[in-house]
N, C-alpha and C positions, 0 to 999 in steps of 0.2 A: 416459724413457718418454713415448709423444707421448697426448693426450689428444683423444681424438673427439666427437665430435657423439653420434655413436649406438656402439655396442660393436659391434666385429667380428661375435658371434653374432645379434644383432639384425639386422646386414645380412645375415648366411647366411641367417638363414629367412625372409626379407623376399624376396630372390632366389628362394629357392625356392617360395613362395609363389604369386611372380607368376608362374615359370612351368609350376606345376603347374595355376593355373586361369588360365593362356591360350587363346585357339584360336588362337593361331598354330602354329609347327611346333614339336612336343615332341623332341626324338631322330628327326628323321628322318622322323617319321610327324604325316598332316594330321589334326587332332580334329575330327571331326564338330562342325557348329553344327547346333542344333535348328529353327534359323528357314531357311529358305528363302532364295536370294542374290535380289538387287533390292528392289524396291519394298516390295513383301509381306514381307519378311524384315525392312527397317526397321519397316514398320506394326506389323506383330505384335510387334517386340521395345518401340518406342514402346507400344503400346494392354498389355503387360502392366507397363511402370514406369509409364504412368499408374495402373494398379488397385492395383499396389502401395502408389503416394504416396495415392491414393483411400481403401484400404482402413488406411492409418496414421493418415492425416488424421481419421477416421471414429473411430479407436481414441482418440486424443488427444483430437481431441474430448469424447468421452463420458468420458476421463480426466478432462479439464478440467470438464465439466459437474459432474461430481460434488463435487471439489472444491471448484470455488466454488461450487455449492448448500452445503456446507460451512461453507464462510468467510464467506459471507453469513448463514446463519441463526446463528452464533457474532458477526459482526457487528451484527447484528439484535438478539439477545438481550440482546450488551454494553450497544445503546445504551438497550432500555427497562428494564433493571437499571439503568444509572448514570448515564447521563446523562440521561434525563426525569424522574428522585426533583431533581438536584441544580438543573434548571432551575424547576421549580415552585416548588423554597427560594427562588431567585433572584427570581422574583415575589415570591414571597409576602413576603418580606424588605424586598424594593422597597415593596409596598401599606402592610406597618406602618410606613417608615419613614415614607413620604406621611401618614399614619394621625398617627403623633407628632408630626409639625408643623405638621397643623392643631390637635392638642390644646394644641400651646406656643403657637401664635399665640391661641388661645382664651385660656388661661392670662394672657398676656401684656395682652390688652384688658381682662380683669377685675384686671389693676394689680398682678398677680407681679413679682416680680425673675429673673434668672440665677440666683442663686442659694437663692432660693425652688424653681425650678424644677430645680435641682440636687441639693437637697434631698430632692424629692418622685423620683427616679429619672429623670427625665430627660436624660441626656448629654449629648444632641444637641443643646441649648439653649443650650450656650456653645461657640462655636467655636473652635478653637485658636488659641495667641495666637500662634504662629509655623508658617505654612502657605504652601504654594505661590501660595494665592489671594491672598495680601495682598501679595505681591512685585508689583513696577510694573518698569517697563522701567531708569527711575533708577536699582533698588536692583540690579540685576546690573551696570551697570555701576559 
């Protein structure tokens, strides 16, 4: 059994398809065309696939309009639900950490230790003894 591209019955009405809406010759007989031969027959067949593409264009359009006035105001709302609560954290996070290291350095001129200052709840006061910053060029090689 040989295997096709398309099935036999898909090429019969694909055949008949094309030429029940031809205008070329059906059985014998000419099909009247609605437009006029020359000039004017192209014009007018041209000036109604323009209205056509015109009039889709026009449809998609206001499809499109809509939708994205859609996806934009769901856009819009995502970011000042989530994302402007979570950047304000981000300052404000930032202002107290600025905020505690001038209180450590405060601490510190009045003759605290690290550990004094470890003590009283301050974290930030001792830095890690093993960190990305204390690495030098020597110690990766």
């Amino acid at each position: 059994r040989r295997h096709f591209l398309f099935s036999p019955d898909f090429i019969d009405s694909l055949i008949f398809y094309l030429i029940s809406n031809s205008s070329f010759l059906i059985m014998g007989k000419k099909t009247t065309s609605k437009y006029p031969k020359g000039i004017l027959g192209v014009l007018q067949k041209a000036w109604k696939g323009a209205t056509k593409i015109s009039n889709s264009a026009k449809n998609i359009g206001a499809w499109l309009g809509v939708k994205g006035s859609r996806i934009l105001w769901v856009a819009a709302c995502s970011t000042l639900l989530v994302v402007v609560p979570i950047l304000f954290e981000v300052q404000r996070e930032g202002q107290i950490l600025n905020l505690e290291r001038l209180i450590i350095e405060d601490f510190r001129k009045q003759g605290y230790t690290d550990q004094d200052l470890v003590r009283m709840g301050y974290s930030t006061a001792v830095a890690p003894a093993v960190g990305l910053n204390d690495m030098t060029s020597a110690d990766v090689n």
